[in-house]
VOBA-534146 format. One record per residue (C-alpha): residue in three letters; x, y, z; residue number from 1. Coordinates in nm, 2 decimals, padded with zeros to 4 digits, m for minus. Example, Ala and Ser with C-alpha at 12.3 -4.5 7.8 and 13.67 -1.06 7.14 Angstrom:
// VOBA-534146
{"Ala"; {01.23; m00.45; 00.78}; 1},
{"Ser"; {01.37; m00.11; 00.71}; 2},
***
This chain:
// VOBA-534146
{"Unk"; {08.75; 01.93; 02.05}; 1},
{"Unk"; {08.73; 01.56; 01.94}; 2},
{"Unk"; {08.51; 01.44; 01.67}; 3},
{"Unk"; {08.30; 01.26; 01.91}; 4},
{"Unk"; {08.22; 01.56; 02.13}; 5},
{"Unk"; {08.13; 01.73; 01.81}; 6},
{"Unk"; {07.85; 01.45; 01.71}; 7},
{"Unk"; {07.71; 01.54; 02.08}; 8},
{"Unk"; {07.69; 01.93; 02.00}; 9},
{"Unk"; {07.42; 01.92; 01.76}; 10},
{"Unk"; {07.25; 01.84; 02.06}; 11},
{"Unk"; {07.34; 02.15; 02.21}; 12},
{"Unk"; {07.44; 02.40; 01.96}; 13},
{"Unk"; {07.10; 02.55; 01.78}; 14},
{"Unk"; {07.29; 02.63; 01.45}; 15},
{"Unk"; {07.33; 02.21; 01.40}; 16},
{"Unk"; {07.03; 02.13; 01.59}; 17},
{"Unk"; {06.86; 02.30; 01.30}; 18},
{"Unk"; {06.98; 02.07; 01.05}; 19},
{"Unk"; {07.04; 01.75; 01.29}; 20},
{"Unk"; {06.72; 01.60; 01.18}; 21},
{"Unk"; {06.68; 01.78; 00.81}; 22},
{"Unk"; {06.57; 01.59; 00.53}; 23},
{"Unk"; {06.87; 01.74; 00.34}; 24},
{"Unk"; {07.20; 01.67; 00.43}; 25},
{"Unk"; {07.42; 01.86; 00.57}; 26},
{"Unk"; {07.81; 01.81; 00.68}; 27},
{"Unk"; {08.03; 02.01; 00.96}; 28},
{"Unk"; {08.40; 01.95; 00.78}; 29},
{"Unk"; {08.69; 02.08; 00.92}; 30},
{"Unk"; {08.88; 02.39; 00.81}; 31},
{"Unk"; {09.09; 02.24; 00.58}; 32},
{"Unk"; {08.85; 01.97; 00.46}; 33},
{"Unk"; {09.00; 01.67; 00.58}; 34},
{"Unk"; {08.78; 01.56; 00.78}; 35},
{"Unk"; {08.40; 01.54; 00.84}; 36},
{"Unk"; {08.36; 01.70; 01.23}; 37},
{"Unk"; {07.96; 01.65; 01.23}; 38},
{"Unk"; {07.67; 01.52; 00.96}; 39},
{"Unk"; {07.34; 01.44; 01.00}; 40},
{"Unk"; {07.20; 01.10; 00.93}; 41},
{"Unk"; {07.13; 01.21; 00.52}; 42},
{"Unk"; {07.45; 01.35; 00.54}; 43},
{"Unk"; {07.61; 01.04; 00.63}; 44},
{"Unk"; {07.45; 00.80; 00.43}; 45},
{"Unk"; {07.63; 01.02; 00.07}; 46},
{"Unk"; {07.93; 00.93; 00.17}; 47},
{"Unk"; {07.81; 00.58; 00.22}; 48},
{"Unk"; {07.85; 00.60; 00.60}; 49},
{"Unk"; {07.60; 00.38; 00.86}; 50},
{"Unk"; {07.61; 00.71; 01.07}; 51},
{"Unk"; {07.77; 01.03; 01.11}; 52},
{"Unk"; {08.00; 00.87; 01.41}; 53},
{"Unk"; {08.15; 00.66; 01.13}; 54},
{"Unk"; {08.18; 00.93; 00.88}; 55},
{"Unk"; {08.43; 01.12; 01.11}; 56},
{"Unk"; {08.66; 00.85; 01.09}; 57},
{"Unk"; {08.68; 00.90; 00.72}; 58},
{"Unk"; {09.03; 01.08; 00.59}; 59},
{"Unk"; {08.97; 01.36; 00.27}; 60},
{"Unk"; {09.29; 01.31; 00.03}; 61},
{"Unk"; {09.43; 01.59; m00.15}; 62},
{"Unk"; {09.30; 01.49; m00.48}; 63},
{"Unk"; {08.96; 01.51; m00.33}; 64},
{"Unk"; {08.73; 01.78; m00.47}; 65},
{"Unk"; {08.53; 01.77; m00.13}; 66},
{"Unk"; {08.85; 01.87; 00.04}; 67},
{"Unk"; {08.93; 02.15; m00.22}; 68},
{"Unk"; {08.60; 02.26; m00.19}; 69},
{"Unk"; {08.56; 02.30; 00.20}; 70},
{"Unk"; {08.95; 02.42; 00.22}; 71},
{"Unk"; {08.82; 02.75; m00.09}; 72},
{"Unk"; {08.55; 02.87; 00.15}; 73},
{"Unk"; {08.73; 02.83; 00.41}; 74},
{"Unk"; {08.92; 03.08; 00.27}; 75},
{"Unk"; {08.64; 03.32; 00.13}; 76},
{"Unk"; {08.31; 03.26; 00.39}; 77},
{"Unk"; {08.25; 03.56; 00.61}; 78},
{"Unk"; {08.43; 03.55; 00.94}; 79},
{"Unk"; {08.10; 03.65; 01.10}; 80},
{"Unk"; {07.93; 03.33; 01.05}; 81},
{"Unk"; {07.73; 03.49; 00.78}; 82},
{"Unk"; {07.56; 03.19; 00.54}; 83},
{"Unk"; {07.64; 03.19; 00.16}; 84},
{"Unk"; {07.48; 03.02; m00.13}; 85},
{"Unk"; {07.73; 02.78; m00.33}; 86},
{"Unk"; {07.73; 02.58; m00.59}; 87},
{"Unk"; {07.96; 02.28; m00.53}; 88},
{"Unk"; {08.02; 01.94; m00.73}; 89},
{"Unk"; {07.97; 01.64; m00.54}; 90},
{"Unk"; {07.77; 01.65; m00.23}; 91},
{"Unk"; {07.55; 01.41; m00.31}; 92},
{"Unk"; {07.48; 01.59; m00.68}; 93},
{"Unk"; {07.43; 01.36; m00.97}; 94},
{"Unk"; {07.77; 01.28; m01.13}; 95},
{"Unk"; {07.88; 01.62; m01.35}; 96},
{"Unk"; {07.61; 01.82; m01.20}; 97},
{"Unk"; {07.59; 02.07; m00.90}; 98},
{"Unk"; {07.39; 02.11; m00.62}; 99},
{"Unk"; {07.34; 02.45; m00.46}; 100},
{"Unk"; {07.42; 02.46; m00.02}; 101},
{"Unk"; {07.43; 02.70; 00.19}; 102},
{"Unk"; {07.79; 02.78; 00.34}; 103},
{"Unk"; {07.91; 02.92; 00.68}; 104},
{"Unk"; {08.22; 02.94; 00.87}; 105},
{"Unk"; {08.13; 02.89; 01.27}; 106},
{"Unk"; {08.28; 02.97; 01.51}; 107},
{"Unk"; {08.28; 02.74; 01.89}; 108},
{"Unk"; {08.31; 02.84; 02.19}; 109},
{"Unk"; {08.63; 02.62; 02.28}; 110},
{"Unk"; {08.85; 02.82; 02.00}; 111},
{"Unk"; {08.76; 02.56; 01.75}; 112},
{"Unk"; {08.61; 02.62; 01.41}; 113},
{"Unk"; {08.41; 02.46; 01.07}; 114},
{"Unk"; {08.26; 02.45; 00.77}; 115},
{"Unk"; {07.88; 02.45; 00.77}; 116},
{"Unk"; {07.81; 02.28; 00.46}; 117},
{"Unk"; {07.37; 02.23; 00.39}; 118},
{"Unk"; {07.25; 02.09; 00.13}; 119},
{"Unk"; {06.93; 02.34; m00.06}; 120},
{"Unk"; {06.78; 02.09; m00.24}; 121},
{"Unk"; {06.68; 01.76; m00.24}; 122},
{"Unk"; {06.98; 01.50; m00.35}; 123},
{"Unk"; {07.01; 01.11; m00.26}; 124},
{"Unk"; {06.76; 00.91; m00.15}; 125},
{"Unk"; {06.46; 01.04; 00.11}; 126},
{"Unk"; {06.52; 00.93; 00.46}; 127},
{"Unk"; {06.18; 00.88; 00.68}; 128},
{"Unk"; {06.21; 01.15; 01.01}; 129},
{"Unk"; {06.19; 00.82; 01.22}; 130},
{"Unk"; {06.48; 00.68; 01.05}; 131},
{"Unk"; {06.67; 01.02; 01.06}; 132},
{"Unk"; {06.60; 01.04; 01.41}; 133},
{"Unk"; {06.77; 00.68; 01.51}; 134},
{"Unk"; {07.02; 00.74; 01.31}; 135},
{"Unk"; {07.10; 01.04; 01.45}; 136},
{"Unk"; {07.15; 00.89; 01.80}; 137},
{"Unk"; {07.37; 00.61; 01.70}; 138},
{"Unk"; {07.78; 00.54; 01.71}; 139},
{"Unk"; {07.80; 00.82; 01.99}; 140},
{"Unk"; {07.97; 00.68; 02.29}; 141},
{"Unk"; {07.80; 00.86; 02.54}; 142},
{"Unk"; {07.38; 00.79; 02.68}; 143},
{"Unk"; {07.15; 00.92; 02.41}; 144},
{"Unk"; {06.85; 00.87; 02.30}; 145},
{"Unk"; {06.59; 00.98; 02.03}; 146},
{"Unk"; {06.23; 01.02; 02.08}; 147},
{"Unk"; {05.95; 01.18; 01.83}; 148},
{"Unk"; {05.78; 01.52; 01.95}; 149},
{"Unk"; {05.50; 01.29; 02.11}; 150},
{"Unk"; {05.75; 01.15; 02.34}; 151},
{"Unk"; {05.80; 00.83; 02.18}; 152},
{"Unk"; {06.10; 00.64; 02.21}; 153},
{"Unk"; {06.29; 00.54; 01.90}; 154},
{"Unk"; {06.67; 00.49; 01.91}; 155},
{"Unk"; {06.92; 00.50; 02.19}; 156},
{"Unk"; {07.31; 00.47; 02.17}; 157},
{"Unk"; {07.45; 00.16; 02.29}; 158},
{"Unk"; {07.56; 00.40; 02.63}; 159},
{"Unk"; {07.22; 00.46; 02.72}; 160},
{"Unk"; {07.02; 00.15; 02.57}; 161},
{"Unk"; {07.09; m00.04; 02.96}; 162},
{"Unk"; {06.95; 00.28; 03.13}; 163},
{"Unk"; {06.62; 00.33; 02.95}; 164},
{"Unk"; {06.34; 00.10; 03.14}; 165},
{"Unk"; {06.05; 00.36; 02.97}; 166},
{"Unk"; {05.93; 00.37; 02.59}; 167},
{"Unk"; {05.76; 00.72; 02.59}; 168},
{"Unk"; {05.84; 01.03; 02.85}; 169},
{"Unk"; {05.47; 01.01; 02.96}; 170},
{"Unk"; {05.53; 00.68; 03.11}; 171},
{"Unk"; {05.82; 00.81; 03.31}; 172},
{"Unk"; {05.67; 01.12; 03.39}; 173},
{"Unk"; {05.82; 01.37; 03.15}; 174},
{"Unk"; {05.52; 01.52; 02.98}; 175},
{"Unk"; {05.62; 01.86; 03.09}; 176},
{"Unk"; {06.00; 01.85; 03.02}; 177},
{"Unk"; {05.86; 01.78; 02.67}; 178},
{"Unk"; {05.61; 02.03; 02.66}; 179},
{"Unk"; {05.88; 02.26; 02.76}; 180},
{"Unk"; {06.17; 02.10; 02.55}; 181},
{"Unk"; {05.96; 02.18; 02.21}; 182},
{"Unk"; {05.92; 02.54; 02.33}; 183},
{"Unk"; {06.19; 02.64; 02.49}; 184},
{"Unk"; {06.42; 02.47; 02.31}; 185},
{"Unk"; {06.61; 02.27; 02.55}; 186},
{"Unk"; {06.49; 02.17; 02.95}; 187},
{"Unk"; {06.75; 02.03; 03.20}; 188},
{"Unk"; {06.53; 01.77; 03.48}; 189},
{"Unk"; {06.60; 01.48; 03.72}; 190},
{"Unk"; {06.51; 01.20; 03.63}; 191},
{"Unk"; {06.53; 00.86; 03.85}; 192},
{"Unk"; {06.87; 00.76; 03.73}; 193},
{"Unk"; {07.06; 01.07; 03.73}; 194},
{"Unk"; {07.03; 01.39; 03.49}; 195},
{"Unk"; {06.87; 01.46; 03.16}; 196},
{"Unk"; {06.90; 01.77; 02.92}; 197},
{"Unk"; {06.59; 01.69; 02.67}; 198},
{"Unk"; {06.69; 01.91; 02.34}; 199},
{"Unk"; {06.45; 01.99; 02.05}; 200},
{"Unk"; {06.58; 01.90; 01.69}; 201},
{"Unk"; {06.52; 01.98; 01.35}; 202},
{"Unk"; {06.27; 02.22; 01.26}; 203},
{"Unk"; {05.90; 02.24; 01.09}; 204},
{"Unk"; {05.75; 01.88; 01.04}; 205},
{"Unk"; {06.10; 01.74; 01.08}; 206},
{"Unk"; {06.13; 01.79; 01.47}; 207},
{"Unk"; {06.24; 01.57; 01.70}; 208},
{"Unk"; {06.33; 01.49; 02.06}; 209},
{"Unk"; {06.70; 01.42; 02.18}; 210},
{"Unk"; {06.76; 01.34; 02.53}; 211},
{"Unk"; {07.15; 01.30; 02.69}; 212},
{"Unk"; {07.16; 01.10; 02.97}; 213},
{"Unk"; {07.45; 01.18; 03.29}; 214},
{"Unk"; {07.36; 00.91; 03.52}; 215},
{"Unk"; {07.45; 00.92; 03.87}; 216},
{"Unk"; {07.77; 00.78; 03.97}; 217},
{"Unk"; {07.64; 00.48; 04.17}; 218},
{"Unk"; {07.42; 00.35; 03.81}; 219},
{"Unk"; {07.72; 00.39; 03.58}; 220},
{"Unk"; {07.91; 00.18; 03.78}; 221},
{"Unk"; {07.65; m00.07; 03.79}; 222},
{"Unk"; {07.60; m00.05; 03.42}; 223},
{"Unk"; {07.99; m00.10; 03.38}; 224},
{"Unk"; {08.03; m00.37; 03.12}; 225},
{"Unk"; {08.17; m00.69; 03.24}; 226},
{"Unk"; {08.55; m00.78; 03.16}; 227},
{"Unk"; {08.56; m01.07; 02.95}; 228},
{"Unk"; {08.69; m01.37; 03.14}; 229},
{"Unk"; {09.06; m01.47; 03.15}; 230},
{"Unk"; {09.15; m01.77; 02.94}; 231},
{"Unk"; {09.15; m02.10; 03.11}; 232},
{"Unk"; {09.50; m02.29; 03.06}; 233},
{"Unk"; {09.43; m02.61; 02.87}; 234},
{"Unk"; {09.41; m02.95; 03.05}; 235},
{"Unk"; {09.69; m03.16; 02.91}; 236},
{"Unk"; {09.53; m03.49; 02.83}; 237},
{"Unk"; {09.72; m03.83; 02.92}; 238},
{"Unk"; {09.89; m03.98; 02.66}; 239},
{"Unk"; {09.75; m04.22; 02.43}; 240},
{"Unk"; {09.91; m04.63; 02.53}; 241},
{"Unk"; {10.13; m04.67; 02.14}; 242},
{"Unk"; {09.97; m04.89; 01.90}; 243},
{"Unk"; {10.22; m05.15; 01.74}; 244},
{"Unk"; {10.21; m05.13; 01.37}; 245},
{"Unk"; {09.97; m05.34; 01.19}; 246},
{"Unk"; {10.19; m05.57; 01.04}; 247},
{"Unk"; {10.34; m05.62; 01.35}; 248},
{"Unk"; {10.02; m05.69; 01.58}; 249},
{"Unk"; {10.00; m06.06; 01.61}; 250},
{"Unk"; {09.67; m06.28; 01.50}; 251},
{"Unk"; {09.50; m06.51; 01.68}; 252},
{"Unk"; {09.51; m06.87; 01.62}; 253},
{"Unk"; {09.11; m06.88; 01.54}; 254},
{"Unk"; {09.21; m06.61; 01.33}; 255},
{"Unk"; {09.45; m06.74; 01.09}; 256},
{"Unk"; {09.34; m06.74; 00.75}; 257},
{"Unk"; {09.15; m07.04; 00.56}; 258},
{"Unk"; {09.36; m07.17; 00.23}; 259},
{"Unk"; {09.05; m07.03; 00.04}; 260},
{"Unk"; {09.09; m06.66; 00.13}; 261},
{"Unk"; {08.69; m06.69; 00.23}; 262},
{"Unk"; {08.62; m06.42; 00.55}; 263},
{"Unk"; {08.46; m06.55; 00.79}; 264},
{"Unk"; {08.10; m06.45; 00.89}; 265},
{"Unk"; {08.14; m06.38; 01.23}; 266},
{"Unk"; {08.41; m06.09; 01.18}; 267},
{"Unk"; {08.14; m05.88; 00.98}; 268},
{"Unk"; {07.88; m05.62; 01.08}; 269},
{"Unk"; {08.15; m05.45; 01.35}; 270},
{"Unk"; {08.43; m05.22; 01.38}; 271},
{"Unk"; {08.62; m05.49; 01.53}; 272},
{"Unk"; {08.49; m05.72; 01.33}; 273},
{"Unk"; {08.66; m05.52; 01.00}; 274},
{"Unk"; {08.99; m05.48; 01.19}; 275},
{"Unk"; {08.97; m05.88; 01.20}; 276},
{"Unk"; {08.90; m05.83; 00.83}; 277},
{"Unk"; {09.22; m05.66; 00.75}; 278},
{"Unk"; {09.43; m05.85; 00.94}; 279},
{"Unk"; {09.28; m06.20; 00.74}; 280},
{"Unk"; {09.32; m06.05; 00.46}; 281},
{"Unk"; {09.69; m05.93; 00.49}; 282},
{"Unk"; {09.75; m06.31; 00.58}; 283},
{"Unk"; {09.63; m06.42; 00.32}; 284},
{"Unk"; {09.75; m06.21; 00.09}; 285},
{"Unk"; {10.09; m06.31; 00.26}; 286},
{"Unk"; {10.04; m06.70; 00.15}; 287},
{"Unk"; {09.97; m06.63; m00.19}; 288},
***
């Protein structure tokens, strides 16, 4: 599974739907600890990421004691997905100090596997739930979109931000998909553009609505995005008549220079009256 299937699972997967909108952070990595498969939005922003899309595309070195870290209990977490209480460096812990997460190994359907890494106590800075909840929703390729438990809308991914024409589920008719969303867990309904499977997130006061968006076949190809449009091949201009050098344009008789080197007034206050200017005064120059 790619990394951007795995930002969609939290959606879907009730062991990262639990932390998906958590005030703590908290980071799927890889087996080996390379690479971060899933985070939620406080996850991402430790690692200095805009969202946990981006932070997927970040590469672990081996000197890194994140990597070391993940790749040790990788090697000692219980193969039944049983959680574990750590004390790691880094993490979002002040420099020197630790912070304590709770560890698991899970296991996905598809054969693949990771390193449930969730932060215990409070580190960085605290993210508002509405803030999470955008976040959490953006960089994902595919429609999705983010609404509070009230039903109010409050971040889409670019995907679905063309297909939304509603800013609450009330107003497009989906008071009871919510209602049944927050306690059920997860509702599947039509709605007028295609399919939506509305999925509750987070937990306790941090819980959230996130809705992924299949639209019929007909709207995604109207929602394509437009080509940009071929280059136009330049228009080749005419070419300009050739000027003869100065020195070699002639000068009127009425403008041949006085004996005095005076200019006269009526070849100032114009552009062709300063040409005039240059040409009497290389005359003159000339005579002297």
């Amino acid at each position: 599974m790619n990394n951007a299937e795995f930002q969609v699972r939290d959606v879907g997967d009730p062991r990262l739907a639990l932390h998906a909108t958590s005030a703590l952070p908290a980071w799927l990595w890889s087996i080996d600890g390379t690479r971060v498969l899933w985070a939620n939005p406080v996850g991402a922003g430790i690692f200095g990421a805009a969202n946990g899309a981006a932070l997927t595309k970040k590469m672990f070195g081996p000197a890194d004691a994140h990597r070391r870290q993940v790749a040790r209990l990788a090697r000692t977490l219980p193969l039944n997905g049983a959680a574990r209480l750590e004390r790691l460096r880094g993490f979002g812990a002040p420099l020197g100090m630790l912070v304590t997460c709770g560890c698991a190994r899970l296991d996905f359907a598809d054969g693949s596997h990771g390193i449930l890494v969730a932060a215990a106590e409070t580190v960085g800075r605290t993210m508002p739930l509405i803030e999470r909840l955008q976040t959490l929703v953006e960089g994902i390729d595919t429609p999705i979109a983010a609404f509070t438990r009230d039903g109010m809308f409050v971040g889409a991914s670019d995907a679905a931000r063309s297909l939304l024409g509603f800013r609450n589920l009330s107003e497009a008719g989906l008071d009871d998909a919510r209602s049944d969303a927050l306690k059920q867990g997860r509702v599947e309904t039509p709605i007028c553009i295609g399919h939506m499977v509305l999925q509750r997130v987070g937990t306790g006061a941090d819980v959230g609505l996130v809705a992924s968006i299949t639209p019929d076949a007909g709207v995604a190809a109207h929602i394509r995005p437009i080509a940009p449009a071929p280059p136009q091949a330049a228009v080749a201009e005419p070419p300009l008549p050739p000027v003869a050098p100065m020195a070699d344009q002639p000068i009127p008789d009425y403008e041949q220079p006085a004996a005095s080197g005076e200019v006269p007034a009526e070849l100032l206050g114009s552009t062709e009256g300063l040409v005039r200017v240059l040409h009497y005064l290389d005359a003159y120059r000339g005579r002297i």
